[in-house]
Structures are given as structure tokens and as C-alpha cells.
N, C-alpha and C positions, 0 to 999 in steps of 0.2 A: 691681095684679094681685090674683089672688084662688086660696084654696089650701083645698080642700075636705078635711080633716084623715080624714073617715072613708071618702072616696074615693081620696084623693091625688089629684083630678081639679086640673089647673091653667087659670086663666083669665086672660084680662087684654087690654086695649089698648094702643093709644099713638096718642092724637090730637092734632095740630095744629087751631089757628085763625085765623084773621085777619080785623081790622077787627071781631071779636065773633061773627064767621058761622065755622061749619066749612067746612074747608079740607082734609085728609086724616088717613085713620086707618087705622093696623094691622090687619089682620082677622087675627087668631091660627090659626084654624083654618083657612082657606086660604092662607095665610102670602103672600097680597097686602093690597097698598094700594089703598083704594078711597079716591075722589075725588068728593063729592058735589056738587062745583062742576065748570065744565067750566074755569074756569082753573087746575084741578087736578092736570086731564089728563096733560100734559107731565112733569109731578113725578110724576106714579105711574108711570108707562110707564116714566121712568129710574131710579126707586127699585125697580119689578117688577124690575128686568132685574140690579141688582146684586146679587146672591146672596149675598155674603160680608157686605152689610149687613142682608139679609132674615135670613140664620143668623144673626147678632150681637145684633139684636131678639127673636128666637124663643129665643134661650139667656138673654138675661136675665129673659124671663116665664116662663119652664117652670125654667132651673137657678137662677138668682141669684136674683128677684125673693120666691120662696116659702118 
């Protein structure tokens, strides 16, 4: 994560990989998962749809990580 001391602006990821290729990553400011492979799909569509782990991600970049 990244913490812009004269903004308080907060930034940050969380990316998986597999086999050396990406695989899925956090998008913070639209608090989805994008999937830049299509056998990613499945795994973004079930990790969009849980909320309580989408807020669990968003609170350690923005509260904990900074």
C-alpha cells in the first residue's frame, strides 16, 4: 500500500499470480476484482459478489496497511 503523508491520499493493491502470468487483482478504487485471464472469471464474479471479504480488503489498505 502506499500513504501520501501530505495528502493522506491512500493507495494500494492486492494481486495474485499463477504459473508466473497474472491471475486477479484488487482494483481499490472500484472495490472490484479484475481478472485479466478468462480462467479468472469464475474467481472474480465469486469474490465481486462477497462483500464482507471485498470490505475486509478495503479496510486493511485504506485503515491497517497506512
Amino acid at each position: 500500500c502506499e500513504w501520501d503523508d501530505e495528502t493522506n491520499e491512500v493507495d494500494g493493491y492486492e494481486q495474485f499470480g499463477y504459473d508466473g502470468e497474472d491471475f486477479i487483482t484488487f482494483d481499490l478504487q472500484t472495490e472490484t476484482w479484475v481478472a485479466p485471464k478468462q480462467q479468472a472469471v469464475v474467481t472474480k464474479h465469486k469474490w465481486d459478489s462477497n462483500k464482507a471479504f471485498i470490505t475486509s480488503v478495503k479496510n486493511y489498505y485504506t485503515q491497517i496497511c497506512p
